[in-house]
N, C-alpha and C positions, 0 to 999 in steps of 0.2 A: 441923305440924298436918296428920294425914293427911287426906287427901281433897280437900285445898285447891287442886291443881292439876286436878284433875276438876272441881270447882266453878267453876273459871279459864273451864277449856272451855264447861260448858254455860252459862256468866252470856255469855261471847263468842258463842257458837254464838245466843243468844236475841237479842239485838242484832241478829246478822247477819240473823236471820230477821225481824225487825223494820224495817229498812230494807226486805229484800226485800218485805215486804209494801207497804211506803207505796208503792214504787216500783215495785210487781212485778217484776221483774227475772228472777225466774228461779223459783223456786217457788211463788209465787205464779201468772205466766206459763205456766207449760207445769208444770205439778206432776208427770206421769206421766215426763216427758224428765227432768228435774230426778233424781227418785228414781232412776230410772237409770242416770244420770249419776253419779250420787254412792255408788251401788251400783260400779259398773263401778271406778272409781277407786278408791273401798275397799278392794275384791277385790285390783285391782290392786297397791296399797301395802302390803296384808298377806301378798302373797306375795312381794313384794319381802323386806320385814322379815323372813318364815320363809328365802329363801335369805339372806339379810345373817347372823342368827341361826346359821343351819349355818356358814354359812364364817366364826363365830368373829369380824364386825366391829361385829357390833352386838350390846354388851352391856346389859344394866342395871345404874343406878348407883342407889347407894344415895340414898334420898331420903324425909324424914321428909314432903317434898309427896304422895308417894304411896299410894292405902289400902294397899297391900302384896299385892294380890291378884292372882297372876300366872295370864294364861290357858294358857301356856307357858314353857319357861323364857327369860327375859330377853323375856317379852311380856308387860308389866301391862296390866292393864284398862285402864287410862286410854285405850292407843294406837287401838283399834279407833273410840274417841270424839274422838280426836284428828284420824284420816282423814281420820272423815266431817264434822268441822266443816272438814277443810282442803281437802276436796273440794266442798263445798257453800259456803266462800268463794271459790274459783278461779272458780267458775261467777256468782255475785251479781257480783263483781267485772270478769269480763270481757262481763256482760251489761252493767255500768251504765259500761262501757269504750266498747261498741259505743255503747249509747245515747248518751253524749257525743258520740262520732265522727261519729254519726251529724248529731246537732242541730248542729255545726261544719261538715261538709258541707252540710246544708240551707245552710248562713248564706254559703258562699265566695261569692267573686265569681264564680265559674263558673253559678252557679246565682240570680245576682241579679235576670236579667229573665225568672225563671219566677214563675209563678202557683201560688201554693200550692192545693192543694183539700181 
């Protein structure tokens, strides 16, 4: 079924921004940091993928999940939306990492006979 792995991405990618929201975490939070963030990373991964691509290690394989619409050779569309949803869960993920961290530090005993404000 083509298209059904791009579908994967943005049904996953809409969740993740879904949590981000409830819990702001990261784009909700800092929106202009965030798109940056997830630009820079992008950039990042797709020129990885273009030297990976020349030096012949990263092919495309055949796959009826995909629309078939390549932006390069052995680059299908899907990948560019694939980044930035893995770039934009790195970030939800190590905000709501910190935020734990954080709420468990609040709670040690080191921090028992302070006064919250």
């Amino acid at each position: 079924m083509p298209g059904l792995y791009l579908a994967a991405i943005v049904v996953s990618a809409a969740g993740v921004a879904l949590l981000d929201r409830r819990w702001r975490l990261a784009g909700w939070h800092a929106p202009g940091r965030t798109a940056g963030a997830v630009a820079i990373g992008t950039a990042f991964f797709l020129a990885w993928d273009a030297v990976g691509i020349a030096a012949g290690v990263f092919v495309k394989g055949d796959s009826a999940l995909l629309i078939g619409l390549d932006l390069a050779p052995h680059l299908p569309i899907e990948e560019p939306f694939f980044l930035v949803f893995l770039c934009y869960l790195a970030l939800v993920v190590h905000a709501a990492a910190l935020r734990a961290l954080g709420r468990a530090d609040a709670s040690s005993p080191a921090h028992a006979g302070r006064e919250r404000t």
